[in-house]
C-alpha positions as a Python dict, from the first residue, in 0.01 Angstrom:
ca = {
    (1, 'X'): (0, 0, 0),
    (2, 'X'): (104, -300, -163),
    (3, 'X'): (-68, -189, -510),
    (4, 'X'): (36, 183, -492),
    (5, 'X'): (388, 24, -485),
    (6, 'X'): (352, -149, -790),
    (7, 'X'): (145, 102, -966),
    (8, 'X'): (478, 352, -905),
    (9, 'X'): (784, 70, -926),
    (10, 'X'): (585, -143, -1216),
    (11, 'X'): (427, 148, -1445),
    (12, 'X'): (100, -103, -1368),
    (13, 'X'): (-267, 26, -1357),
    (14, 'X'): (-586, -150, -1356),
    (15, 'X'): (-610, -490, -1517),
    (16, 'X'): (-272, -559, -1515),
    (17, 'X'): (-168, -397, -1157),
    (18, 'X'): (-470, -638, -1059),
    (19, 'X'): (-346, -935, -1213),
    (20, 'X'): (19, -925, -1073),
    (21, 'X'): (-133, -798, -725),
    (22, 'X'): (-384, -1121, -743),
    (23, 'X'): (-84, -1354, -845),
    (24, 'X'): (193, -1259, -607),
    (25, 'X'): (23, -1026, -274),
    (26, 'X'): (-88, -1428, -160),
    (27, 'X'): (195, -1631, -161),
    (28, 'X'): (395, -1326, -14),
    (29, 'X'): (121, -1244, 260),
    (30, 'X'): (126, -1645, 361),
    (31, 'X'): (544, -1602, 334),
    (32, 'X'): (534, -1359, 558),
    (33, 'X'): (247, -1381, 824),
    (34, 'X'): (374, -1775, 930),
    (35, 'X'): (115, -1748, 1193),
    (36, 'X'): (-176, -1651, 1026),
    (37, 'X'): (-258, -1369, 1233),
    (38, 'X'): (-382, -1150, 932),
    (39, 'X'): (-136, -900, 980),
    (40, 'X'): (211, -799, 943),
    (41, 'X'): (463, -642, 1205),
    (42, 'X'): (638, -300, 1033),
    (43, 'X'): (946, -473, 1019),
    (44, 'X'): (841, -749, 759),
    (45, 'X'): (654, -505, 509),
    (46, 'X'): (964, -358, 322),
    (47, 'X'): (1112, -717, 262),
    (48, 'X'): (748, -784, 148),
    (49, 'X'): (726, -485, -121),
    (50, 'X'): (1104, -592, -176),
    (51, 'X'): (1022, -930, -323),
    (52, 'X'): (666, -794, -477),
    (53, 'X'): (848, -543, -707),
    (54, 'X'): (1215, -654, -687),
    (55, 'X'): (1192, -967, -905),
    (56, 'X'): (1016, -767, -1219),
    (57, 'X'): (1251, -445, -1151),
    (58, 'X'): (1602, -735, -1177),
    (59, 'X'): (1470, -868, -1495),
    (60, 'X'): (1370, -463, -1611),
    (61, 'X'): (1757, -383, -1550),
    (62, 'X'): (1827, -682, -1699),
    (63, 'X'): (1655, -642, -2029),
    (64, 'X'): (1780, -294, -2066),
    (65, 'X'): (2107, -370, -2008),
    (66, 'X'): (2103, -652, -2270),
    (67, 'X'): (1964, -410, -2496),
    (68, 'X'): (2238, -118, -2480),
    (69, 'X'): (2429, -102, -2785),
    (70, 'X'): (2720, 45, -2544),
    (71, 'X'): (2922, -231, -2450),
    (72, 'X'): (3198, -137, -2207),
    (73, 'X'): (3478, -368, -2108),
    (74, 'X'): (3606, -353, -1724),
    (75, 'X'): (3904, -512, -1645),
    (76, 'X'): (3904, -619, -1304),
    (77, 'X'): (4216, -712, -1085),
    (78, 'X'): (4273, -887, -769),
    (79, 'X'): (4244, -517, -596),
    (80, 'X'): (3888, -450, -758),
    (81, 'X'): (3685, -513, -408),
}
C-alpha cells in the first residue's frame, strides 16, 4: 500500500519510488509498531502514509508557491480567525 501511495501522491515509479520507499517505510514502520509486533493496527496506517508523503507534498506546495509570479497581499485584522 505504502508504495502505491507514493507512486500516486509522489509522481514516483521504479528506482526512485524504491529509493524513497527504502529510505523512509523503516524508520516510519519502527515509529509506528513500538512493539515490534510486525504489524500495524488500522488506526496508525493513515498517520503512517501521512508522514510518508506529507513531508515531500509541504515542500511541493511550497516550491510552487515560491515560484508564482502572482503575488497577492492579504491584509489580515484582529477579526481574521
Amino acid at each position: 500500500m505504502a508504495k502505491e501511495v507514493i507512486g500516486t501522491h509522489l509522481k514516483m515509479k521504479d528506482g526512485e519510488l524504491d529509493a524513497y520507499f527504502n529510505s523512509r517505510v523503516p524508520k516510519l514502520w519502527a515509529h509506528f509498531d513500538v512493539l515490534n509486533e510486525g504489524f500495524l493496527d488500522v488506526a496508525k496506517v493513515p498517520s503512517l502514509l501521512k508522514m510518508l508523503v506529507g513531508e515531500v507534498e509541504v515542500n511541493n506546495d511550497l516550491q510552487v508557491q515560491l515560484g508564482s509570479h502572482h503575488h497577492k497581499k492579504h491584509h489580515h485584522t484582529r477579526d481574521d480567525s
